[in-house]
Structure formats: C-alpha cells, structure tokens
C-alpha positions, 0 to 999 in steps of 0.5 A: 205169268212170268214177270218180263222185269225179272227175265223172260220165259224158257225159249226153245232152246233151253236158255232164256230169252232176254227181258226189259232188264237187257239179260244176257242170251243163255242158250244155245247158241253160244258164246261166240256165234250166232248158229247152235252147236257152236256154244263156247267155241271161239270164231274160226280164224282165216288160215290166212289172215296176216293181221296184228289182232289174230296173230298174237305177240309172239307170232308177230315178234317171230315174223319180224325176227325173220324179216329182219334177219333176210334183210340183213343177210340180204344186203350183205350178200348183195353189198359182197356182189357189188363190191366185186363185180368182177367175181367168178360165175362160180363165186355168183352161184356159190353166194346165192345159193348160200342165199336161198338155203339160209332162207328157206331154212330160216322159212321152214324152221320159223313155219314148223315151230312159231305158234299161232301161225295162220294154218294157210300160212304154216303150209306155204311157208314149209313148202316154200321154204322147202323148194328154196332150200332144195334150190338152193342145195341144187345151184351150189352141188352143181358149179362144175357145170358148163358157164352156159348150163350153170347161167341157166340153171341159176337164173332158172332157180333164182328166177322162180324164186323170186316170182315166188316170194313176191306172190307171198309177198303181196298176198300176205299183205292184201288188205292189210293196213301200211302195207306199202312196204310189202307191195313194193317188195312183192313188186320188186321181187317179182319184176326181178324174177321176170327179168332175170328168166327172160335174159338167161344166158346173159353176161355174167357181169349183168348177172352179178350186178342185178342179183347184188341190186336186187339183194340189196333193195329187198334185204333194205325193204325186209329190214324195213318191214321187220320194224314196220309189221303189225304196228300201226 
C-alpha cells in the first residue's frame, strides 16, 4: 500500500493525485486549466480585452503612441479651424479630410503591425482604419462639387466617423478601471457626430467652428489618455 506522506497513487489519468505532502497535480489536466486536453496551453485570451495585464509593454507603448499622435494632430487641425473661421468650405473639407486620412492610416498601419493586439481589436482597428481612410480620400477628391452636395457629403463622412470612433471608444474602455477619460471621449465623439448628421446643410460657419471645438476637445482628451492608458 502506498504510503500517502510520500505521494498519492496513479489516478486515472496517468498523473498522481496529491498527497498530505501538498504535491503538485501532474496529470493531465495541464498547466494552465482545470479540463484534459488543454495541458501546457496557456488560457485563451479575450479578443477584446483592453487591460494592462494582457497587453504587454510594447502593445501598451503602441496604444499610447497613437493616441498621442491623434490628439496632437487633433488640436492643431482643430486650433487652424478656429483661428480662421472664416476659411472657405473647400478649405474645411480639405483639413478634415487630411484628418481622417492620417488617422486611419496611422489605425490600420498600428492594427496590422503592433503585436500582441487582442484579435477583436487588430480586426476593427483595420477595418475602421480603413473606411476612415477611404472617407477621407473620398471628401478631399471631391471639392469641386456644389456648396450644398460637398456640406452634405462631409458632414454625412464626419458624422459617421465620429459615431464610429465613440462606439470603440466606449467599448474599448467597458470595465476598465480609470476609464473616465475614455467615456467622456466616446460621449463627445458621438454627441458630435449626431449633431453634426442632424443639421447638414448647415452654415458653413457653424460648420467650422463645431468641427474646430470638436477636434480640439477630443485631440486634448486623446493627448490625455495617451498618458493615462494602462496605469493605474
């Protein structure tokens, strides 16, 4: 009979069940889970999970990298609306759509290449990135149209972008702790974009000065949560 202080017997598995001396579980049920099958397998990581642990540096350095550089291209483009509010509708159209070209160029190149980007993530971030940057393209190849067919089509482009990036926004941060930062940007982001698709054909003054307040709230915010991500 076997002594139970030395180890316990054979179990169906092949391991060794665990004796009075508190050995270790040797079967087959693995390292890292509880089920057979799944031994020396680390636990499957949520495609969308946003938290510091299962990011790792250098996705987490990424992250930030892009939210800072948003941010700072966001007040500027926002500060250069505001100082001249008197700028043409062409000019309007030509700086937003440098806006959302450069962001979705920045969101697709940081999706495709920063390892260690949840799976969910990598896939929205290309496709957003994407249909901003195709948006983008679209508003500034377009100036030669009509006053009231260019409004439309900017603020129809801008609008849904914005809505879009606030959804991510706030579903990027969900259950995340110090998230305050990101939900107020997701809440403005998509407040703007409502705002904007409702009143269209609008002045092109009220144009300028709500996208330049726009871009300068949520350039300040994302500078802000470049700092702020992952720490806490």
């Amino acid at each position: 009979m076997t002594d139970p202080m030395q180890g316990g017997q054979p179990n169906q598995y092949g391991g060794q069940d665990s004796g009075r001396n508190g050995g270790q579980y040797q079967d087959n049920y693995g390292q890292f889970g509880q089920y057979p099958g799944y031994q020396g397998r680390p636990p499957r990581m949520d495609p969308f999970s946003m938290i510091a642990e299962d990011l790792g540096f250098r996705t987490l350095r990424a992250i930030r990298i892009i939210m800072g550089v948003m941010g700072v291209i966001g007040v500027i483009l926002g500060l250069a609306l505001l100082l001249r509010p008197d700028k043409t509708l062409i000019a309007v159209t030509v700086v937003l759509g440098i806006y959302f070209i450069i962001s979705g160029v920045v969101r697709l190149a940081t999706a495709i290449v920063t390892k260690g980007l949840p799976g969910g993530w990598r896939v929205l971030g290309v496709l957003f990135g994407a249909l901003i940057a195709v948006g983008g393209i679209v508003i500034v190849r377009n100036t030669a149209l009509s006053a009231s067919a260019l409004t439309l089509l900017v603020t129809i482009i801008v609008g849904i972008s914005w809505i879009m990036e606030g959804v991510m926004s706030l579903a990027a941060s969900w259950g995340l702790p110090h998230s305050g930062w990101a939900i107020f940007s997701g809440i403005v982001s998509i407040i703007a974009g409502i705002i904007v698709m409702i009143y269209p054909l609008s002045s092109v003054i009220f144009l300028v000065i709500f996208s330049g307040c726009a871009l300068l709230v949520l350039g300040v915010v994302s500078i802000i949560r470049a700092f702020t991500f992952g720490r806490n």
